[in-house]
KEKE-3310 file (N, C-alpha, C; in steps of 0.2 Angstrom, whole numbers, plus 5000, padded with zeros to 4 digits):
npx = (4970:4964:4955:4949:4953:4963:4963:4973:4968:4973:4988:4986:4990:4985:4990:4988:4993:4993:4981:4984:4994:4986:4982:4973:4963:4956:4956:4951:4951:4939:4939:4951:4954:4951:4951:4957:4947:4938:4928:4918:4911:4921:4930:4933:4940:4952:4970:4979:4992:4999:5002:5000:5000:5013:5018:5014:5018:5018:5015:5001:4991:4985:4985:4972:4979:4987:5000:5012:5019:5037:5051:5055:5070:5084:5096:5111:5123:5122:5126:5126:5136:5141:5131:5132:5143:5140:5129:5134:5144:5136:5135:5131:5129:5138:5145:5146:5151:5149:5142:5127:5117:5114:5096:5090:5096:5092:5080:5079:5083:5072:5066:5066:5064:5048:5045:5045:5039:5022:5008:4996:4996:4995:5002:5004:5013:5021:5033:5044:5058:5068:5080:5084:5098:5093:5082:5084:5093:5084:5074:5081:5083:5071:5069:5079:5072:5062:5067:5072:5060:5055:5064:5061:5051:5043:5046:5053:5062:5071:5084:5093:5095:5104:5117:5115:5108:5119:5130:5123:5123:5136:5136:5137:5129:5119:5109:5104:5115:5123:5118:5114:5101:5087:5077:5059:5048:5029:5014:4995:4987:4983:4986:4995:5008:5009:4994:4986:4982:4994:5000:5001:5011:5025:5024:5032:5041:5052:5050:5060:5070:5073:5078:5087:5097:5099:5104:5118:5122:5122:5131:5128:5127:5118:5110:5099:5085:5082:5082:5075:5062:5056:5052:5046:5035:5029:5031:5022:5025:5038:5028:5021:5028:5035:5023:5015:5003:4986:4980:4990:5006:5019:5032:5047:5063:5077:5095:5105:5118:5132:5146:5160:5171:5176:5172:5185:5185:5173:5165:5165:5149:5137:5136:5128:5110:5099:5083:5080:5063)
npy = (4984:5000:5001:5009:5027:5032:5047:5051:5064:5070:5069:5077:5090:5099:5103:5101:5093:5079:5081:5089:5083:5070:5061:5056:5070:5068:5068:5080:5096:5103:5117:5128:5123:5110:5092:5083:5075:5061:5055:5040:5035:5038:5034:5022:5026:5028:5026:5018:5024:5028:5041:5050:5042:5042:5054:5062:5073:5071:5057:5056:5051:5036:5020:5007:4992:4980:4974:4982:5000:5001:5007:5024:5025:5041:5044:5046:5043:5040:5050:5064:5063:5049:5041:5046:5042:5026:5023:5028:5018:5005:4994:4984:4966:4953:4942:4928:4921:4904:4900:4900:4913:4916:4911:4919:4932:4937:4935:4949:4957:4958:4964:4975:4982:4980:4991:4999:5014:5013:5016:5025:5017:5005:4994:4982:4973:4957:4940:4930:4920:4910:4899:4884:4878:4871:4873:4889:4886:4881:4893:4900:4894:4893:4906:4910:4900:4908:4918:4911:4908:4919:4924:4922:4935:4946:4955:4967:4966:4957:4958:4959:4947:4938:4937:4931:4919:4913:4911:4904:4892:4886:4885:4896:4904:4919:4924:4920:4921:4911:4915:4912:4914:4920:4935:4939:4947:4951:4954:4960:4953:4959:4972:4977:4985:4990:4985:4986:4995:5005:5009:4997:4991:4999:5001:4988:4987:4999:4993:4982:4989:4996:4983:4982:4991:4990:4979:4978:4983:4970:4962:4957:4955:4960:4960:4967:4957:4957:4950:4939:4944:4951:4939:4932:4937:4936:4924:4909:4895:4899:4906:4898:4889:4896:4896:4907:4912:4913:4923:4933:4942:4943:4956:4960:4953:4951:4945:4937:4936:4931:4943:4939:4945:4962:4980:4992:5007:5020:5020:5032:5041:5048:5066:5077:5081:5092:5100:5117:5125)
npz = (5064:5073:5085:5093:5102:5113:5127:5140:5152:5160:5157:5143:5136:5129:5116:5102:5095:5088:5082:5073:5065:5060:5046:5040:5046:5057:5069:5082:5090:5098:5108:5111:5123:5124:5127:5114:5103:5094:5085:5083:5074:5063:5065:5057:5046:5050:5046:5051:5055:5067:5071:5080:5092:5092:5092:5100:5113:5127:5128:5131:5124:5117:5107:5104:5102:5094:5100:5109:5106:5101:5112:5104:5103:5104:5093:5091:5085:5073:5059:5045:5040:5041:5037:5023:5019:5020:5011:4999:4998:4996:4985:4970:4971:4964:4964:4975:4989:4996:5008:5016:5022:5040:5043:5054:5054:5039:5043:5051:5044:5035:5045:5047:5036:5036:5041:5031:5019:5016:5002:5011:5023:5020:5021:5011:5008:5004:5010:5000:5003:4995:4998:4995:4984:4973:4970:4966:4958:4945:4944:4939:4927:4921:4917:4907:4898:4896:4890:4877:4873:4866:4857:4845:4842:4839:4853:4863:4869:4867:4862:4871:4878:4872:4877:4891:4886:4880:4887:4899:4893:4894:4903:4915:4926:4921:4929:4940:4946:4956:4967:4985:4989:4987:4988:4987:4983:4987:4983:4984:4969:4956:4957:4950:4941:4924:4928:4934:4949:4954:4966:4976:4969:4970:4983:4987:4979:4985:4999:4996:4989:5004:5012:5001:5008:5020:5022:5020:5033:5040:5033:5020:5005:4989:4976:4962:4954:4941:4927:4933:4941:4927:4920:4927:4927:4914:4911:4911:4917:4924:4932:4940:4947:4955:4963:4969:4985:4975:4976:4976:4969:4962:4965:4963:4966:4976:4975:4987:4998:5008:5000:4987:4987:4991:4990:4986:4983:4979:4964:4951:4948:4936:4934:4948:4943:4942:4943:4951:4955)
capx = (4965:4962:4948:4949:4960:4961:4970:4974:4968:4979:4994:4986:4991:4979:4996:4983:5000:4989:4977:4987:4998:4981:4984:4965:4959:4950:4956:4947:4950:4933:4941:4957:4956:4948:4953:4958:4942:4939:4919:4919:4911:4925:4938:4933:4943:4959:4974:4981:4998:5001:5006:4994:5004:5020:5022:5012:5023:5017:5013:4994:4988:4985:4977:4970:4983:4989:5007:5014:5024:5044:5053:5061:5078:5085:5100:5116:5130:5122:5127:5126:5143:5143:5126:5135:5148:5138:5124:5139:5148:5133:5138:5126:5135:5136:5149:5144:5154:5142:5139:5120:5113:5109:5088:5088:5098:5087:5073:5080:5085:5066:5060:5068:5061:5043:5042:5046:5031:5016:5003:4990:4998:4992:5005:5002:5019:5023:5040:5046:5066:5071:5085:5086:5100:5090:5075:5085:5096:5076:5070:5087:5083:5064:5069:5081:5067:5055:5071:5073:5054:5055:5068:5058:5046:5046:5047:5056:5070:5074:5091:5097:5096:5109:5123:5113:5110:5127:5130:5120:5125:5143:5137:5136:5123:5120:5102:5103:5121:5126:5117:5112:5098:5082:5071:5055:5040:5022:5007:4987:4985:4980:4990:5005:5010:5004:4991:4980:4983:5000:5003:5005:5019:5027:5027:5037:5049:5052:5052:5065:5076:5078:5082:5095:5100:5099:5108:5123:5123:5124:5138:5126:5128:5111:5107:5091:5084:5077:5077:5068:5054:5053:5051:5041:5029:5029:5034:5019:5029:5039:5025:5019:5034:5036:5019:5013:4995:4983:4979:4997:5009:5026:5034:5051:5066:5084:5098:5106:5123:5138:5150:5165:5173:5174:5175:5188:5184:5166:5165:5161:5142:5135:5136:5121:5107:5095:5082:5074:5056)
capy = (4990:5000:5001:5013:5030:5035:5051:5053:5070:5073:5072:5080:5098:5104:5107:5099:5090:5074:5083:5092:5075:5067:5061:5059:5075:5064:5072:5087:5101:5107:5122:5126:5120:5106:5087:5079:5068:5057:5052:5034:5035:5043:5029:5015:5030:5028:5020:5017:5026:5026:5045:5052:5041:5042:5061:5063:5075:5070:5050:5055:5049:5027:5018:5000:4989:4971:4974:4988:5001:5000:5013:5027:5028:5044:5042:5051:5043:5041:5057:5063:5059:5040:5040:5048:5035:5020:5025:5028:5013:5001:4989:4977:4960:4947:4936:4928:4916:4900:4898:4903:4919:4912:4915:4923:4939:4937:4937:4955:4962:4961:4965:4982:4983:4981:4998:5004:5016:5011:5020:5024:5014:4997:4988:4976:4968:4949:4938:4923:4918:4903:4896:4880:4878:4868:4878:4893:4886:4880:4898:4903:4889:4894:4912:4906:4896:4913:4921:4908:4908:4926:4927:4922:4936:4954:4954:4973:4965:4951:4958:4961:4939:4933:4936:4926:4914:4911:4913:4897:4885:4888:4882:4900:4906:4927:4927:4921:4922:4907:4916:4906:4917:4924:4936:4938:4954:4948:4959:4956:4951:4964:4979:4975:4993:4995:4985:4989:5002:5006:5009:4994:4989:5003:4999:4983:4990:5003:4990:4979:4997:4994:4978:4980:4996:4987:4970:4978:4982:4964:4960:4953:4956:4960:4964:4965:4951:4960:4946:4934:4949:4952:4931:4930:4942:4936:4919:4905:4891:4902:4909:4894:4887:4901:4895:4910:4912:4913:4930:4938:4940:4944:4964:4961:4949:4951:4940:4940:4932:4936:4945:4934:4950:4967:4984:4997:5013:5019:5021:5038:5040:5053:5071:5077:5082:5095:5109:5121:5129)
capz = (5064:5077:5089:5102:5104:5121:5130:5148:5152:5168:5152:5140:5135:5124:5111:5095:5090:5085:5077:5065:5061:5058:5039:5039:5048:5060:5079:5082:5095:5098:5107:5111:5131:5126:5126:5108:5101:5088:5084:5083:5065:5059:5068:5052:5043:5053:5042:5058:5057:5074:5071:5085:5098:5094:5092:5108:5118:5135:5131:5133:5119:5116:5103:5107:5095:5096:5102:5112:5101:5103:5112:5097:5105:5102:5087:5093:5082:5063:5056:5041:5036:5041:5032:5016:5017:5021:5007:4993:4998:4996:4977:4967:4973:4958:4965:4980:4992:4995:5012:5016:5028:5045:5045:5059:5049:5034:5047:5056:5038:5036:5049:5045:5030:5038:5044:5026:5018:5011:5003:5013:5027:5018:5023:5007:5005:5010:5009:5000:5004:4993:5001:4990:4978:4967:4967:4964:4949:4941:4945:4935:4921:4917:4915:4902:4895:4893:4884:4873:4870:4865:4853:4836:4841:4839:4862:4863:4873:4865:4860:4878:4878:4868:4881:4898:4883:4879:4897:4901:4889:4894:4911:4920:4927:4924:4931:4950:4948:4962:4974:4990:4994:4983:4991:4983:4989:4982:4984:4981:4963:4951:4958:4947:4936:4924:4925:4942:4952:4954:4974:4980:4967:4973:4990:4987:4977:4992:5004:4993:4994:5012:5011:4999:5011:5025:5021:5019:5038:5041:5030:5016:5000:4988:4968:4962:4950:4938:4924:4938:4939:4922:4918:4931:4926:4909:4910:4917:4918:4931:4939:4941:4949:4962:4966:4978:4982:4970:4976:4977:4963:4963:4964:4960:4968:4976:4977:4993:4999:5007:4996:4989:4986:4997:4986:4991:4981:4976:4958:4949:4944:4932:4939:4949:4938:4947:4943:4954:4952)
cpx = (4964:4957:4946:4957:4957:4967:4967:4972:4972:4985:4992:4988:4989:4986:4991:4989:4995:4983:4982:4992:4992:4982:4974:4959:4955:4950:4954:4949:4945:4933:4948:4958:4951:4952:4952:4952:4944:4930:4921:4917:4917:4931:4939:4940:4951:4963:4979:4989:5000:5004:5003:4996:5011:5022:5019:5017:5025:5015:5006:4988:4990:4980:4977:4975:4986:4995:5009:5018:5033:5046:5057:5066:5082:5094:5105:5122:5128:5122:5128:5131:5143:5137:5128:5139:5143:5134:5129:5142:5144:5135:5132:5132:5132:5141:5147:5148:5147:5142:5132:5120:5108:5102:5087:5092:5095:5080:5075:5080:5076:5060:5059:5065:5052:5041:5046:5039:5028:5012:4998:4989:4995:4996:5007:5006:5021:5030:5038:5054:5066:5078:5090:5090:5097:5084:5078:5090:5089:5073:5075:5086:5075:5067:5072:5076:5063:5059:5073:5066:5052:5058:5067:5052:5047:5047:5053:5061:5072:5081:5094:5098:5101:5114:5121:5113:5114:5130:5129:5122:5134:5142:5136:5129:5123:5114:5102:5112:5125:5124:5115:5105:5094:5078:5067:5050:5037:5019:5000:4986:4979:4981:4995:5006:5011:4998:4983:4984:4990:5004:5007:5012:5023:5028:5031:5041:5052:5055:5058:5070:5079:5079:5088:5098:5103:5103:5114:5127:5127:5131:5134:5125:5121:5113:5102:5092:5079:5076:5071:5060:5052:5048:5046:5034:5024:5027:5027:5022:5035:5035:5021:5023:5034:5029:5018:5006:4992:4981:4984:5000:5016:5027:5040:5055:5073:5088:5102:5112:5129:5143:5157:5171:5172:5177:5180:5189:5177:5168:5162:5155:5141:5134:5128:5116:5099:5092:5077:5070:5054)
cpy = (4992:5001:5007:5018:5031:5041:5050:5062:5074:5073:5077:5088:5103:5105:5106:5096:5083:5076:5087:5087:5072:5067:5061:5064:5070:5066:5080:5090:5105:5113:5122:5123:5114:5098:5085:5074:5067:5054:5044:5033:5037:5036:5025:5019:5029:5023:5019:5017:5024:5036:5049:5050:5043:5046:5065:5067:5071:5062:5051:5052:5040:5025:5008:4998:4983:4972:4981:4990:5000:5004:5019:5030:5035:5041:5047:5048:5041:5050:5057:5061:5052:5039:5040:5042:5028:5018:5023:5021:5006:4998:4982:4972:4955:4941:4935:4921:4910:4897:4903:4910:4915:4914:4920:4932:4941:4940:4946:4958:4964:4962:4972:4985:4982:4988:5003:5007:5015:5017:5021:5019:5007:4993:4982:4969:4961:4949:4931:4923:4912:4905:4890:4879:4877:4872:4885:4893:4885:4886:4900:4900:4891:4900:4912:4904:4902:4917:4917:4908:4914:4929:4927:4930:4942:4958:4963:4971:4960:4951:4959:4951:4938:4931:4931:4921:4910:4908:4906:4892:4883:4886:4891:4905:4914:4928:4927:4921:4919:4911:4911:4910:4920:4927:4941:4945:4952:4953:4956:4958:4958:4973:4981:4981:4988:4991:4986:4996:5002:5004:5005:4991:4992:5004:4993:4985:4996:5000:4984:4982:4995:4989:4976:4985:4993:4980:4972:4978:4975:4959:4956:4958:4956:4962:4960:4962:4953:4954:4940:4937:4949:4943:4931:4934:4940:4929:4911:4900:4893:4904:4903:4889:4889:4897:4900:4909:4914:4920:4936:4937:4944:4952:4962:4955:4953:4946:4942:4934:4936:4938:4941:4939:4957:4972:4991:5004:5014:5023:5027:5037:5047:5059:5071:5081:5086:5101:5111:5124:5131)
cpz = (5071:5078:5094:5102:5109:5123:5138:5150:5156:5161:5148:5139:5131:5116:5105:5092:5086:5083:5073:5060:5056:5049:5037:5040:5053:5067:5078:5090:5095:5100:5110:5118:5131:5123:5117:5108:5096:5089:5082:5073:5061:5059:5064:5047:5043:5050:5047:5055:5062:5077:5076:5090:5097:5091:5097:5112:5125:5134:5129:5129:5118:5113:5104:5098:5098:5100:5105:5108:5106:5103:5104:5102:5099:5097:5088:5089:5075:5062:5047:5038:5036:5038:5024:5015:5017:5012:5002:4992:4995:4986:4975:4969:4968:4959:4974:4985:4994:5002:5013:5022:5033:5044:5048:5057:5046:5038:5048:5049:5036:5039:5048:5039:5030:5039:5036:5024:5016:5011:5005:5020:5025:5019:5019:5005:5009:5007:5007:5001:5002:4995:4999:4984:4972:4964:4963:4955:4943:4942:4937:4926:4918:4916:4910:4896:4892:4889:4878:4869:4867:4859:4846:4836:4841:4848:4859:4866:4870:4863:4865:4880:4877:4873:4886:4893:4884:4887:4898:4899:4891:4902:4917:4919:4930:4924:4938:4951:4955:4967:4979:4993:4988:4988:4988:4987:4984:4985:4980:4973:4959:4953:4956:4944:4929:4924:4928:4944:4957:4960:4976:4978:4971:4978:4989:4982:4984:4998:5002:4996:5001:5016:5008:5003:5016:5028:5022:5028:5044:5039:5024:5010:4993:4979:4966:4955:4945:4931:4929:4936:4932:4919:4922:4931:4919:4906:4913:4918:4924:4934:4941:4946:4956:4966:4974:4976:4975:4969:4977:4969:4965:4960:4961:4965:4969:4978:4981:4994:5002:5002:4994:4989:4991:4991:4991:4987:4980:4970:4956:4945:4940:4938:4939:4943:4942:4943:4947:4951:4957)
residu = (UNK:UNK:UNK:UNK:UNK:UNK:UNK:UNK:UNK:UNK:UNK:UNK:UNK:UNK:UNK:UNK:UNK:UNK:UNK:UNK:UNK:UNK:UNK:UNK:UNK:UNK:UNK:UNK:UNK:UNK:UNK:UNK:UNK:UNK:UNK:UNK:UNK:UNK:UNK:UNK:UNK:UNK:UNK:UNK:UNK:UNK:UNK:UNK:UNK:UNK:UNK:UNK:UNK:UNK:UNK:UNK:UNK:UNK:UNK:UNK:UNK:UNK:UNK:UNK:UNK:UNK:UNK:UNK:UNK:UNK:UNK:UNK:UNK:UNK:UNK:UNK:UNK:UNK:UNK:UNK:UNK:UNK:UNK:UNK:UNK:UNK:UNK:UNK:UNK:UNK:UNK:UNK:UNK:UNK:UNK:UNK:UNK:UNK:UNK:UNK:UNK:UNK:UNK:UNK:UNK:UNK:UNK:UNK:UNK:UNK:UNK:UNK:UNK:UNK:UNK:UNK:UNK:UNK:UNK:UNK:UNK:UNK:UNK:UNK:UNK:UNK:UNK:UNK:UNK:UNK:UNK:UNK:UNK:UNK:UNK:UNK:UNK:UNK:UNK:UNK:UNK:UNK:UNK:UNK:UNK:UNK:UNK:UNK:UNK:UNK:UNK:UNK:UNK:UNK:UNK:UNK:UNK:UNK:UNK:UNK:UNK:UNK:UNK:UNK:UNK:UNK:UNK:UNK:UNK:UNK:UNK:UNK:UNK:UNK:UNK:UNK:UNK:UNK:UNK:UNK:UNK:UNK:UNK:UNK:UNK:UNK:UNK:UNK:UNK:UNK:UNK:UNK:UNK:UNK:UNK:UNK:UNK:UNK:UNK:UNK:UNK:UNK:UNK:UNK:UNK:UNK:UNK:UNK:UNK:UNK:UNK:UNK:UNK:UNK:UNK:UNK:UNK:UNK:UNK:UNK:UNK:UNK:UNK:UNK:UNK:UNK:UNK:UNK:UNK:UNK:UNK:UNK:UNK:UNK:UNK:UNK:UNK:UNK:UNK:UNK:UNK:UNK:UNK:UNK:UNK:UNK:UNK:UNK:UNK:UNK:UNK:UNK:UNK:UNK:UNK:UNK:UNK:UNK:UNK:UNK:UNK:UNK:UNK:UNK:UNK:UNK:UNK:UNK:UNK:UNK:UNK:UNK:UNK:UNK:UNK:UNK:UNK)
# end
């Protein structure tokens, strides 16, 4: 949270560039040759972007905050086209070679995924990373469990089962799919969609996004764990298992691994579908 903006007035330049960013209206230029304020009542308001320092032309602007921010080097060799290729290129990974992702990559992939958007800058999303084969084949084995408990009941999906069933009993596993790596986004308990207030889901789904965007960078291979989510939202004997706090609950999951396989075309997707207004 912040406590305290402060400007230099020997930088300032009167531009109002931090007051018109202001996402809450809260920097005021009282006239135009006058220094950027903020009323201290007002500062409890402040969802502490940061966007008032770090669009400061001249620097002159500093808000009291734990850490000092990190230079924004300017970006001279992503272009649009190595974007387009990168982007297109990216592949849900289902087959996975079975040595692990050092920590410290996992760490870096989301640390990048920290500085994803949240609404309202709430920042709400945490991490779990199972790394356990065991625990992840028993993640794999209760999901299972909630399909098989499902299938005498009128459950709206229950016909999408039969195949992981089969699947399972046959010894292969199409839920976590021999990944070496689960990683899990939680959020505070009762902001799940639909059945709170939507946002924060939606911030970890988001932040997910650019962990699966961003892994790739790495050489690490990602698809999202949608039966785990669904089980695990549905399932207590797996939410029970994952054991998060009591006050979080799980957004969704991706399984994470290097690739055992490398793709060498990208596949054609439905043409674009757009209308102006």
């Amino acid at each position: 949270m912040v406590t305290g903006i402060h400007i230099d007035e020997t930088l300032c330049t009167r531009c109002g560039v931090c007051s018109s960013l202001c996402p809450g209206e809260l920097i005021s230029l009282p006239t135009p040759s006058s220094v950027p304020e903020i009323p201290p009542e007002k500062l409890i308001r402040c969802i502490d972007c940061g966007h008032c320092e770090v669009f400061c032309p001249t620097k002159a602007l500093t808000r009291d905050h734990q850490a000092g921010l990190p230079p924004s080097p300017e970006i001279k060799s992503l272009t649009p086209e190595l974007l387009t290729s990168y982007l297109m290129n990216r592949r849900s990974i289902r087959m996975f070679r079975s040595e692990s992702v050092p920590p410290e990559i996992l760490l870096h992939i989301l640390e990048i995924a920290r500085y994803a958007p949240t609404g309202g800058n709430g920042q709400p999303v945490e991490w779990l990373i199972i790394r356990d084969l065991e625990t992840i084949r028993k993640i794999s084995e209760l999901s299972i469990d909630w399909m098989r408990s499902i299938q005498s009941s009128d459950h709206p999906l229950k016909a999408l089962f039969p195949k992981f069933l089969a699947q399972w009993d046959r010894g292969i596993d199409g839920i976590c799919r021999n990944a070496p790596h689960l990683i899990m986004a939680h959020i505070p308990s009762g902001y799940h969609f639909p059945k709170g207030k939507p946002m924060a889901f939606i911030d970890g789904i988001i932040a997910l996004t650019h962990v699966d965007i961003a892994a790739q960078a790495f050489g690490v291979g990602t698809c999202w764990a949608g039966l785990v989510a669904m089980a695990a939202v549905e399932y207590d004997p797996l939410r029970c298992f994952l054991d998060l706090p009591e006050e979080r609950e799980l957004v969704y999951a991706l399984m994470a691994g290097y690739p055992r396989y490398k793709p060498g075309k990208i596949p054609e997707r439905k043409p674009l579908n757009v209308e102006w207004r």
